[in-house]
PLY file of the C-alpha trace (Angstrom):
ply
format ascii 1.0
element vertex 355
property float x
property float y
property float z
element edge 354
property int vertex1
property int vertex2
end_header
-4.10 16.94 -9.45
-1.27 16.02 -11.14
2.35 14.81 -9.88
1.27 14.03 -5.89
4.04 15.84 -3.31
3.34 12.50 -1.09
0.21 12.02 1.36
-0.44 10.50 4.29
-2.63 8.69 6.82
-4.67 10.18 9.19
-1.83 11.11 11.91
-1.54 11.10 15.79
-3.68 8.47 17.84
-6.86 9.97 18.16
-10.53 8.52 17.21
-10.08 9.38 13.73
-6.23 8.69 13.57
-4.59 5.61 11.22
-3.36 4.37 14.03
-6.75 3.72 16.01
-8.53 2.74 12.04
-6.08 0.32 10.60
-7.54 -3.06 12.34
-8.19 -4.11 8.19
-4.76 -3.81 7.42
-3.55 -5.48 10.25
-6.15 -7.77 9.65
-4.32 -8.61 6.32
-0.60 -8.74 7.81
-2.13 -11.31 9.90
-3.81 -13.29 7.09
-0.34 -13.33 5.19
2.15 -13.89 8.19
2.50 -17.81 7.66
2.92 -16.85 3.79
5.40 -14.17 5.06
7.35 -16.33 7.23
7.61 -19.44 4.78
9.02 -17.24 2.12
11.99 -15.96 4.63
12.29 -19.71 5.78
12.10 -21.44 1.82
13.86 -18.59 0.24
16.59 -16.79 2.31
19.82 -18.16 2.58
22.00 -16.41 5.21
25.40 -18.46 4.14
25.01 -15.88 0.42
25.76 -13.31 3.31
29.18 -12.12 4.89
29.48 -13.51 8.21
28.01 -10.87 11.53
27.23 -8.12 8.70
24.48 -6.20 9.71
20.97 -7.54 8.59
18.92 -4.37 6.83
15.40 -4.48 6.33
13.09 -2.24 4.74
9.37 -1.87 5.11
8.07 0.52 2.42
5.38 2.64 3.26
5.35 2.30 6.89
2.50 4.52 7.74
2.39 5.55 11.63
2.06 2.15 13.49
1.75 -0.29 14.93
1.00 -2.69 11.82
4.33 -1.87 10.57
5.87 -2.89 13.75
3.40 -6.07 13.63
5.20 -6.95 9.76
8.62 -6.69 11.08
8.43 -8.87 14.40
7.24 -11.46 12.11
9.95 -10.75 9.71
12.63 -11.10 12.39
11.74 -13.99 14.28
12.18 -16.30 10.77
15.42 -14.39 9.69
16.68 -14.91 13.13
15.78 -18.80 13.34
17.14 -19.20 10.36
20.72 -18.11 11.51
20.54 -19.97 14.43
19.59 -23.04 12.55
22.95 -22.98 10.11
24.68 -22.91 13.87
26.37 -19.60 13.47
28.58 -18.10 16.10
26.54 -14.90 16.18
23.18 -13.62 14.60
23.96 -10.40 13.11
22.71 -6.80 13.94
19.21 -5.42 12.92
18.65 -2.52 11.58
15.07 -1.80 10.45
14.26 1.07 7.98
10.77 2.69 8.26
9.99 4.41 4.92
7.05 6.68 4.09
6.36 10.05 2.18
7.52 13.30 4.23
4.21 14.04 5.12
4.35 10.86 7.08
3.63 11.30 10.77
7.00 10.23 11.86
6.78 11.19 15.08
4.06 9.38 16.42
5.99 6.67 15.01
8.96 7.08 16.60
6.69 7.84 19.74
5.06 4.25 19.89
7.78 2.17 18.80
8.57 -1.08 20.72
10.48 -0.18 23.76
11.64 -4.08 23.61
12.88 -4.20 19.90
15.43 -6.38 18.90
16.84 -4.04 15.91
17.91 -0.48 15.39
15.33 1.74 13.91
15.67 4.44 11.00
13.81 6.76 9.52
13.53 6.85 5.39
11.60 9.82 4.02
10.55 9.47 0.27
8.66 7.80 -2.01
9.66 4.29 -2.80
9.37 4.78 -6.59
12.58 6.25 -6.37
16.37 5.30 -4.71
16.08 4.96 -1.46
19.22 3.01 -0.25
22.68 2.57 -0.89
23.37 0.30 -3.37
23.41 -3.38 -2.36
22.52 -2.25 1.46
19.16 -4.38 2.10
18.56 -7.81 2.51
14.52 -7.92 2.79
11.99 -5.18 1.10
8.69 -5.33 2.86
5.73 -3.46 2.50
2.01 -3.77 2.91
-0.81 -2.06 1.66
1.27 0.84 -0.53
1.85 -0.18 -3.84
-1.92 0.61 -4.79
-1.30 4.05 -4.31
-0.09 5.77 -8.08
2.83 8.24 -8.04
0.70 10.75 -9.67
-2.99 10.88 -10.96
-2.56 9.84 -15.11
-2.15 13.88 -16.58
-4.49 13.27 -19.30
-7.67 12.34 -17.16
-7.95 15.64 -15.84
-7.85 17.46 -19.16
-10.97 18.42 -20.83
-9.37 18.04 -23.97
-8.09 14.21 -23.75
-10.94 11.40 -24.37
-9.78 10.51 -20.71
-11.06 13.04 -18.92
-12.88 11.84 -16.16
-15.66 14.40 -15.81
-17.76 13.98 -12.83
-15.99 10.71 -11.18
-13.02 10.46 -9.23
-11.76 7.08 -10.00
-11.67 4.52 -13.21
-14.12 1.93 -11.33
-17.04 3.30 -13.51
-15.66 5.06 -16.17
-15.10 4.19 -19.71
-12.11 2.35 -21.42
-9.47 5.38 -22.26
-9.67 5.95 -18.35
-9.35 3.09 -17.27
-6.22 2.50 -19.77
-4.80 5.64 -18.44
-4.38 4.64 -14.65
-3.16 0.96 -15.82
0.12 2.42 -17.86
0.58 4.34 -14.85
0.68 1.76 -12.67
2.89 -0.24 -14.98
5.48 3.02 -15.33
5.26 2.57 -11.31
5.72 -0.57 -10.61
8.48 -0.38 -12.88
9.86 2.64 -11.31
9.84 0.49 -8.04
11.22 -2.73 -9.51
14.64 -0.51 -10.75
15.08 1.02 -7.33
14.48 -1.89 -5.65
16.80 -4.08 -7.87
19.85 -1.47 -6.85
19.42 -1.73 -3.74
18.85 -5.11 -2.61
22.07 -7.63 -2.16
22.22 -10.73 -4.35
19.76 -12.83 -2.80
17.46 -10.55 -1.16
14.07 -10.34 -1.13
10.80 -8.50 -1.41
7.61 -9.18 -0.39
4.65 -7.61 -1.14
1.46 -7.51 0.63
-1.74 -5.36 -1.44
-5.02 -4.82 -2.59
-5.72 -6.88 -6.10
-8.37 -7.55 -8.90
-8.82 -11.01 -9.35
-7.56 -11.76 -13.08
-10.66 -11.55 -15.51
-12.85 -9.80 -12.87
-13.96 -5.82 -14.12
-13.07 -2.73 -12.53
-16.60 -2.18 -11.60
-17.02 -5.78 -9.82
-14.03 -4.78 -7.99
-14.75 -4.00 -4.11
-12.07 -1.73 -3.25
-12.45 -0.09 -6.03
-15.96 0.55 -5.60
-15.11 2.37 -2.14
-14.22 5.50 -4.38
-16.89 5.32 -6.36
-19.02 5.90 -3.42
-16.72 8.84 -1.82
-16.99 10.21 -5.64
-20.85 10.13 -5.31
-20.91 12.07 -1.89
-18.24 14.37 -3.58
-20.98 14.73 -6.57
-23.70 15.64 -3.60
-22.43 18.17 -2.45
-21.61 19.52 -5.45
-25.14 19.86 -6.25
-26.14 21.03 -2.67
-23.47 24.11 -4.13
-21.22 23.56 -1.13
-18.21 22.84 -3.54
-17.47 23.75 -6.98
-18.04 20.49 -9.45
-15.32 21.72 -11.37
-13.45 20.82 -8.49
-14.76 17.50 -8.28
-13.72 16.96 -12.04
-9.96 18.14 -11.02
-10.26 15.07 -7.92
-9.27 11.86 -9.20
-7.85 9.54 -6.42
-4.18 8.10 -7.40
-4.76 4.69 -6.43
-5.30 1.68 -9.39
-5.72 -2.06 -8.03
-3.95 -4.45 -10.70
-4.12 -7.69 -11.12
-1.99 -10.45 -11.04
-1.55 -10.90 -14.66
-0.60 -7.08 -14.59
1.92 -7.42 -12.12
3.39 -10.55 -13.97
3.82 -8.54 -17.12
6.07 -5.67 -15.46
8.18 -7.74 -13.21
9.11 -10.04 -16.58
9.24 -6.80 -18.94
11.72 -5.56 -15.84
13.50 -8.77 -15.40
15.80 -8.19 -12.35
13.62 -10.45 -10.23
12.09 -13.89 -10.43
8.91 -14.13 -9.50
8.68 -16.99 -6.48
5.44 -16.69 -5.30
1.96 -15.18 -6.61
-1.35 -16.03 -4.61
-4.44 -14.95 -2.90
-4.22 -14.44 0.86
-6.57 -16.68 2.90
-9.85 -14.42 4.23
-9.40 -12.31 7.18
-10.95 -13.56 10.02
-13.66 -11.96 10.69
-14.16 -10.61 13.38
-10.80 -8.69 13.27
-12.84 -6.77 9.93
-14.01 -3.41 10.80
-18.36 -4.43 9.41
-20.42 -1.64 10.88
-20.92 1.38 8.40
-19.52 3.60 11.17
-16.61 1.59 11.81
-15.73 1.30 7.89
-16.39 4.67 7.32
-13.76 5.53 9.91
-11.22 3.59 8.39
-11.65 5.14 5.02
-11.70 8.58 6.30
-8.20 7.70 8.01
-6.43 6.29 4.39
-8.21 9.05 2.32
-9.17 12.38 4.45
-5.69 14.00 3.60
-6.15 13.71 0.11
-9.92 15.43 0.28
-7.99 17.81 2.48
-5.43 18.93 -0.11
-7.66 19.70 -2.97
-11.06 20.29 -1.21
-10.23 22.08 2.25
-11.28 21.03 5.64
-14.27 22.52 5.55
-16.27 19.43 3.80
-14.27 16.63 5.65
-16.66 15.96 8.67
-19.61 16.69 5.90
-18.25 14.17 3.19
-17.58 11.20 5.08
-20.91 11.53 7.06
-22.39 11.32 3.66
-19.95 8.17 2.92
-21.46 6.21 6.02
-24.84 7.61 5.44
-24.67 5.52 1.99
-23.25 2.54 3.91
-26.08 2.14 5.74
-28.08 2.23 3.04
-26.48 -0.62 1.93
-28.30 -3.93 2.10
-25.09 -6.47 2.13
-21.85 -4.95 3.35
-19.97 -8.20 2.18
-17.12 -6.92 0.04
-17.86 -9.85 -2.01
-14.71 -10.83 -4.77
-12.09 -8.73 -3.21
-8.23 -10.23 -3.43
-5.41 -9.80 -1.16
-2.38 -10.30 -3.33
1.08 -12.13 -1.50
4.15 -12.10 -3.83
7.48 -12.74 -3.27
10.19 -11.36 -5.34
13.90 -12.91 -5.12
16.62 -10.60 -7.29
18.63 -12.82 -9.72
22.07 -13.66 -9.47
23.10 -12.09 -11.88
22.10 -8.20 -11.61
0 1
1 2
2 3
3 4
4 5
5 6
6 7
7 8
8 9
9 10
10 11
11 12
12 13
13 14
14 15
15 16
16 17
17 18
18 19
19 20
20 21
21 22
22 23
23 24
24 25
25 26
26 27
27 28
28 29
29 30
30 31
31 32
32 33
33 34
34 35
35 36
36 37
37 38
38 39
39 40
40 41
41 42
42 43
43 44
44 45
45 46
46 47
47 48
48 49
49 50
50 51
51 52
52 53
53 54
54 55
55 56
56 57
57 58
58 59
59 60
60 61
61 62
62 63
63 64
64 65
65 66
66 67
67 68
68 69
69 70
70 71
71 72
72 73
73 74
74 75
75 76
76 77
77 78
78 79
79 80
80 81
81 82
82 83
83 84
84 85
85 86
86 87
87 88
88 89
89 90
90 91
91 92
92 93
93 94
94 95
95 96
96 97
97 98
98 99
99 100
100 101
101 102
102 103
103 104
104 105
105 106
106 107
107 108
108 109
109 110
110 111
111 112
112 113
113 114
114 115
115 116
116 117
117 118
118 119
119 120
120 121
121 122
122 123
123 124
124 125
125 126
126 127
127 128
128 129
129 130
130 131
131 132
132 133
133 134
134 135
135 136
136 137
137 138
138 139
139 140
140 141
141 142
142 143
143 144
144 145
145 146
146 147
147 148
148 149
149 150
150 151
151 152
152 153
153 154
154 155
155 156
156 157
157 158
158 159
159 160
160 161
161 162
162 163
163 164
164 165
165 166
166 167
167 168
168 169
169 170
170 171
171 172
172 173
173 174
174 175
175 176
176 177
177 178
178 179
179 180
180 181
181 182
182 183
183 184
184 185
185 186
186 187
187 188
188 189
189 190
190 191
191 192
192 193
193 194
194 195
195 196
196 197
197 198
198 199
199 200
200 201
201 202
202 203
203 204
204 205
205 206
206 207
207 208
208 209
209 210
210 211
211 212
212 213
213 214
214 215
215 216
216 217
217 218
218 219
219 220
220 221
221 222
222 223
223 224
224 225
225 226
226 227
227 228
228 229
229 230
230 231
231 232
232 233
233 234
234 235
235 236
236 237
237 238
238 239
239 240
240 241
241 242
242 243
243 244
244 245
245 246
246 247
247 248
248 249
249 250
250 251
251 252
252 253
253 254
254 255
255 256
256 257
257 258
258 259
259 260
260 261
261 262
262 263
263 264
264 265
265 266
266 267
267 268
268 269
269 270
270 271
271 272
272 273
273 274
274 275
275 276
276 277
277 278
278 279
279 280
280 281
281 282
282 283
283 284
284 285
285 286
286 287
287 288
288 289
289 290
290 291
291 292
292 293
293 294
294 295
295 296
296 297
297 298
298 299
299 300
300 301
301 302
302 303
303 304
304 305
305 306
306 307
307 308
308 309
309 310
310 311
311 312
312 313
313 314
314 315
315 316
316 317
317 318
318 319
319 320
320 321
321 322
322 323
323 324
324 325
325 326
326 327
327 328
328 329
329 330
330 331
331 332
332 333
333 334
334 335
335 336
336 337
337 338
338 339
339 340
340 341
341 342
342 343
343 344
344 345
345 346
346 347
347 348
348 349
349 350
350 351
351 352
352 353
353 354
């Protein structure tokens, strides 16, 4: 695995679809909405605007719905209060762009969106480490639970012949040092990547805000609970590698492109970038609950939706159903299913006057 072609979530709406195995991410989106809607409401300043322009926003890696739908109702009904509250003649037009790789399932995304919506909806196909947009075209960047995921898999953990290979795991969570190092430039280079794209498109003003998976600063890899989710899928990977139902060469070849930085990371690229001033940093406050998937067949579910098409691509289907009833098998093995020091990362970008 090297450069990724794009992935996506589990399509459609069936039992095993993203759609129907997303209630943790939504979860999340609800945790941050007040954080969401302060930032529009502290931050945003329609008079920087021209007067009834049309009011773009973006939500980067969209997925299939209907959290992304969630994200931008709660987007829209700040932005819109906040024109009515500098008593302009007339709030502006909405248009909302829905971005995700072209494997997305855009379709059933088009098929459930809100047959009430207050904005005009677009499709964006392409990853969002690259130009997107028209230069100066969007006013808010949103996105939610996207930025984990790595343009590529680091090249030189896959080669035998590079102290990083990562023989026998398929993620940095419990491997040594030079791995570990290897996914965090890449994340840097991506985030970067990101930042650049994002800084040419946004107008004077605008904003992003960014919703994702963290490790607390000072906490390890290994410690780190969403990390430790692939360490498990790499151990079922490992058993049936030994039962000889797949190749373990293969398994060495699987590394998952995801890396979960932490906020010191993040603070280090968006001041190396320097396009953007950095407004707001924090922890989101705990999900509630009882809107957390917490049985191991419910959680297993929801990984199978984020990660089956990338087992798909390099294994074949033939393991899928195999695999992940070996991932909930070692859930329930589990004594405490508390994901104990996770983070939930809220930041909010603002793009300096003078870029």
């Amino acid at each position: 695995m090297g450069s990724l072609n794009g992935f996506a979530m589990a399509g459609g709406d069936g039992d095993q679809s993203y759609t129907k195995n997303s209630l943790y991410q939504r979860a999340i989106i609800d945790a941050g909405k007040s954080l969401v809607q302060k930032s529009i409401s502290d931050y945003l300043d329609p008079k920087k605007f021209p007067p009834s322009e049309t009011f773009r926003i973006a939500d980067l890696g969209c997925s299939v719905g209907p959290n992304t739908f969630v994200s931008i109702d709660n987007i829209l009904d700040v932005v819109k209060f906040k024109y009515l509250n500098i008593n302009v003649n007339e709030i502006p037009e909405f248009q909302v762009f829905f971005n995700d790789h072209t494997f997305n399932d855009f379709n059933t995304l088009f098929k459930s969106l809100p047959p009430n919506r207050e904005y005009y909806a677009t499709g964006v196909p392409g990853s969002f480490y690259s130009r997107l947009f028209p230069r100066a075209s969007l006013h808010i960047v949103h996105s939610s639970y996207s930025l984990q995921w790595l343009s590529q898999v680091p090249r030189e953990i896959t080669d035998p012949n590079s102290r990083a290979w990562n023989k026998g795991r398929i993620h940095y969570a419990d491997a040594g040092e030079e791995v570990i190092n290897a996914y965090s430039r890449q994340h840097a280079v991506d985030f970067s990547k990101f930042l650049n794209a994002r800084a040419q498109e946004i107008v004077p003003g605008g904003l992003i805000m960014l919703i994702l998976p963290a490790r607390p600063n000072g906490v390890p890899h290994s410690q780190d609970p969403f990390a430790k989710n692939n360490v498990r899928l790499g151990a079922c990977l490992m058993d049936l590698a030994r039962k000889g139902l797949i190749d373990e060469e293969k398994v060495d070849s699987f590394n998952m492109p995801c890396y979960m930085a932490s906020p010191h990371e993040f603070e280090q690229v968006i001041k190396q970038n320097g396009r953007f001033s950095i407004e707001r940093m924090e922890g989101l406050p705990r999900a509630k609950a009882s809107h957390i998937p917490n049985s191991p067949e419910d959680m297993t579910r929801g990984i199978r939706a984020v990660k089956e098409e990338l087992i798909r691509q390099h294994f074949g289907d033939e393991i899928l159903d195999e695999v992940f009833a070996l991932y909930q098998e070692k859930l329930s093995m589990e004594v405490d299913l508390n994901p104990g020091t996770e983070l939930n990362l809220f930041m909010l970008l603002q793009l300096k006057q003078d870029n």
